[in-house]
VMD Tcl script that draws the C-alpha trace (Angstrom):
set ca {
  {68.12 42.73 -55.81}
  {64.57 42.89 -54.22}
  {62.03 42.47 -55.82}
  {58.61 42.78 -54.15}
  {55.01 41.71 -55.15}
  {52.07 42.87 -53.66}
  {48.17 42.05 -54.39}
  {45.15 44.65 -53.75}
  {41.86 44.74 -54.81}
  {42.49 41.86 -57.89}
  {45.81 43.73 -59.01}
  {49.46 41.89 -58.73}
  {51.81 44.32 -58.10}
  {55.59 43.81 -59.16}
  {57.93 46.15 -57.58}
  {61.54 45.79 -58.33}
  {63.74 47.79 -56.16}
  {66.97 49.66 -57.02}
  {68.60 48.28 -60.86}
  {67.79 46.16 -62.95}
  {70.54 45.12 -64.96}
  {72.63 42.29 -66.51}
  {73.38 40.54 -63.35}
  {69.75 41.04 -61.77}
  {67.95 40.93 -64.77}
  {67.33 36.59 -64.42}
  {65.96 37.14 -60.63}
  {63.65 39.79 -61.75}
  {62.38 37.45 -65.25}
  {61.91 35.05 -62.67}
  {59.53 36.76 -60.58}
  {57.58 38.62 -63.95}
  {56.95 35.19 -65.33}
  {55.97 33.49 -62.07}
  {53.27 36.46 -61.24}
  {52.50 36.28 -65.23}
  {52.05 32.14 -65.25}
  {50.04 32.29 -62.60}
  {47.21 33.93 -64.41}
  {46.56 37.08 -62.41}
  {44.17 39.51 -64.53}
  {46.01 42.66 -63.74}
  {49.59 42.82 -63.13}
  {51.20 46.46 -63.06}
  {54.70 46.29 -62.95}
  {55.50 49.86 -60.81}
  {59.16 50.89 -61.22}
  {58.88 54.28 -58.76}
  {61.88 51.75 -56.71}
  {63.79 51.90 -59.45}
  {66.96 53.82 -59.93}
  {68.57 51.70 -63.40}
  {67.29 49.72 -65.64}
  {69.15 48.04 -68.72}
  {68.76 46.24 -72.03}
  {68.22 43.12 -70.34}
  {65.22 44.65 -67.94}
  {64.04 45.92 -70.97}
  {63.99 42.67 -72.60}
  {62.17 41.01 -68.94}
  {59.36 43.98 -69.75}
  {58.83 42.84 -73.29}
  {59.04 39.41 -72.20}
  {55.90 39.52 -69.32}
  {53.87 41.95 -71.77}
  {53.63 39.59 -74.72}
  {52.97 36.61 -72.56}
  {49.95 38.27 -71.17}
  {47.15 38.15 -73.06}
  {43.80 39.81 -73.61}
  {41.54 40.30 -71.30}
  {44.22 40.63 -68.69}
  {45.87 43.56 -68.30}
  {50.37 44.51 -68.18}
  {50.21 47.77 -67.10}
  {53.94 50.06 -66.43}
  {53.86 52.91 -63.99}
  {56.19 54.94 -61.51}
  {58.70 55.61 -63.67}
  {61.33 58.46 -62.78}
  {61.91 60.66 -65.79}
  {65.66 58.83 -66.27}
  {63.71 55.44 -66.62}
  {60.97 56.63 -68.69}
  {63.39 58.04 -71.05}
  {64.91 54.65 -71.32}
  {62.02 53.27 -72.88}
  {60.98 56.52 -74.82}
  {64.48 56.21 -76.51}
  {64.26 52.38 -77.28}
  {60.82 52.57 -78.65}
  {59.21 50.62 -76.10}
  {56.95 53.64 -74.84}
  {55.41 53.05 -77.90}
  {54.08 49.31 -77.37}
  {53.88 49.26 -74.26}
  {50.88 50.80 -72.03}
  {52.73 53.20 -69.18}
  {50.89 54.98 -67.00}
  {52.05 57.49 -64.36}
  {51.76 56.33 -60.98}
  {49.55 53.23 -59.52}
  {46.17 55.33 -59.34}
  {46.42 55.81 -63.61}
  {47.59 52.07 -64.01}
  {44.64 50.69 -61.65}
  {42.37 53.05 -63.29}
  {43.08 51.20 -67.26}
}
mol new
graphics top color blue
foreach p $ca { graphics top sphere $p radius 0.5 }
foreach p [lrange $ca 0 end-1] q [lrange $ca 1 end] { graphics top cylinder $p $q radius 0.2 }
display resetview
């Protein structure tokens, strides 16, 4: 799995590429948590890469967005309308602040 991360203008960018699933879903924690523990103020995690995404990506999602705290920012975007309906379905669209490309999530 790649996973990419790219900075711009004070925003960490985490861009994980094709599936996230059980056997991918530790690599991709990994990176979340290192961009999160390294106390960026904006990290936007854009999934418009992404073709799959399971429980345990969800649960890698959850993870990064409680660990970051106000003022900084755990933004979602890029999400094709199979993903977001992943995390319509398992509430998570809900709690979570999704936004529909990187222009809307830079913009929050």
């Amino acid at each position: 799995m790649e996973i990419k991360v790219e900075t711009s203008d004070g925003v960490t960018f985490v861009v994980p590429v094709a599936r996230v699933d059980s056997s991918t879903a530790k690599a991709f924690e990994g990176k979340v948590l290192q961009v999160v523990n390294s106390g960026v103020a904006r990290i936007i995690i854009d999934f418009a890469e992404m073709d799959y995404i399971s429980s345990a990506g969800l649960r890698v999602v959850l993870v990064g967005a409680k660990m970051t705290r106000a003022p900084r920012k755990f933004v979602l975007c890029g999400m094709k309308p199979h993903i977001r309906e992943v995390f319509d379905v398992s509430g998570f669209a809900k709690i979570l602040n999704i936004q529909v490309d990187r222009t809307a999530a830079t913009a929050v």
